[in-house]
NULUMGU-69312 format. One record per residue (C-alpha): residue in one letter; x, y, z. Coordinates in pm, 1 decimal, always signed. Each point is the difference from the previous one (the first is absolute). Layout:
REM residues N
rest  east  north  up
a  X  Y  Z
...
This chain:
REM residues 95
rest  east  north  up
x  +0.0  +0.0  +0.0
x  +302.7  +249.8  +51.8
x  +144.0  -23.0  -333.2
x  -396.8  +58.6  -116.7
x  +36.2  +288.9  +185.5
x  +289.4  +124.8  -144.3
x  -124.0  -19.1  -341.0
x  -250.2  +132.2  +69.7
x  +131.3  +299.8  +127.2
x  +224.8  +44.4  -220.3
x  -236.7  -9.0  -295.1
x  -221.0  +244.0  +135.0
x  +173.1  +280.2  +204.0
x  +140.5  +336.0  -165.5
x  +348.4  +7.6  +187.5
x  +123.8  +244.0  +155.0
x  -264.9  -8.6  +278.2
x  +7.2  +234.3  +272.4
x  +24.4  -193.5  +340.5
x  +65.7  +56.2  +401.1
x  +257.7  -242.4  +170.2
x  -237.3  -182.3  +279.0
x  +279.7  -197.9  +175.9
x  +317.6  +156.1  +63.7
x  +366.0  -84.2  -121.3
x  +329.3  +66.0  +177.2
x  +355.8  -67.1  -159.1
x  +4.4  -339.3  +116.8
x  -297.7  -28.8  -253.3
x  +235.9  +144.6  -296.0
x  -81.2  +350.3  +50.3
x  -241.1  +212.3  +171.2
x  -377.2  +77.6  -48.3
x  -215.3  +156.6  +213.7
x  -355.6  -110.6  +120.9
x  -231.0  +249.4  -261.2
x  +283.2  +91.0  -191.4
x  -119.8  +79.3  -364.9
x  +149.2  -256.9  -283.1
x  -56.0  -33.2  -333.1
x  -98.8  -410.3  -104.3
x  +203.8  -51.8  -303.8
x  -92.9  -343.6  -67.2
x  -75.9  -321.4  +98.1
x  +322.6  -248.4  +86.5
x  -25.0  -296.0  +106.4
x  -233.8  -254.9  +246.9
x  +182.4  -150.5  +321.9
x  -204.7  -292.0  +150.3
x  +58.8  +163.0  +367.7
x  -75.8  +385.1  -74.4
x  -224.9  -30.2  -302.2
x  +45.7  +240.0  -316.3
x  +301.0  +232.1  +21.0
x  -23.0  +274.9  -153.0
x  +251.4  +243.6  -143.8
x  -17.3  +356.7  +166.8
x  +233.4  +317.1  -39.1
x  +27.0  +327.4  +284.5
x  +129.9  +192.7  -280.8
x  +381.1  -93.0  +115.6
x  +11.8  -361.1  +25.8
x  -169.6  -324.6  -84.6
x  -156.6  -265.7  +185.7
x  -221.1  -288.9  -20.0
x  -260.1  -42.1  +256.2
x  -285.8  -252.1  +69.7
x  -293.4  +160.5  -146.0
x  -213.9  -8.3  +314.4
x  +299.1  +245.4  +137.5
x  -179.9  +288.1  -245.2
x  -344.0  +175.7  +34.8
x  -143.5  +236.5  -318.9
x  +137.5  +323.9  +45.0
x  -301.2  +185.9  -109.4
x  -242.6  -291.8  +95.3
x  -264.6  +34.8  -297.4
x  +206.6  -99.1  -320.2
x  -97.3  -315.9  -163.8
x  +399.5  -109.6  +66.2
x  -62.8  +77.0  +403.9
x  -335.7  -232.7  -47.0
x  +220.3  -254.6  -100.2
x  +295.8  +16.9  +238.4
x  -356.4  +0.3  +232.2
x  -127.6  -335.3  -119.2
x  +282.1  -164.9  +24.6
x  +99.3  +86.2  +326.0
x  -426.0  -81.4  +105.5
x  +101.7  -360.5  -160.1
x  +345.5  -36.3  +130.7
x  -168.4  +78.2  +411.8
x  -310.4  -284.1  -91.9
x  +283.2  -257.1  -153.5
x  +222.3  +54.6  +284.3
C-alpha cells in the first residue's frame, strides 16, 4: 500500500508545495528544522517500511528527506495539502 501511495502522489501533486515542519530535527537528524518551520515539498522520494513515504523537502538552503507524516499543508486548502491530509488520515487508521 506504501508504494500505492507513492505513486500516487507523485502522479497527482504540483511540486513545489508549501509545507510546515510538524516534528522537529536537530543535527543529529542531518540538519536542523524547526517545529512550523515553512518548507517547500519538492517531490516525492522514496517509501521506508518503518516511516512510510519520504518525501523530499528544501528550507531554501539545504535538502532533506523526511517521512511525509513529518509535513502539514502550509496554506491548508490546496488540493496538494488535501493530499498530504489523506494520507496522513490513512497512515493514523493503518497504524
Amino acid at each position: 500500500p506504501m508504494d500505492c501511495w507513492m505513486d500516487y502522489l507523485g502522479s497527482v501533486m504540483r511540486f513545489p508545495v508549501k509545507c510546515k515542519v510538524c516534528f522537529p530535527y536537530d543535527e543529529t537528524d542531518n540538519g536542523t528544522l524547526l517545529e512550523n518551520q515553512r518548507v517547500s515539498l519538492t517531490g516525492i522520494n522514496s517509501v521506508d517500511r518503518a516511516l512510510g513515504v519520504m518525501a523530499e523537502v528544501t528550507d531554501g538552503t539545504r535538502n532533506y528527506i523526511l517521512p511525509l507524516q513529518d509535513l502539514t499543508a502550509g496554506d491548508g486548502y490546496s488540493k496538494d495539502g488535501k493530499y498530504i491530509d489523506a494520507y496522513g488520515i490513512w497512515l493514523v487508521c493503518n497504524s
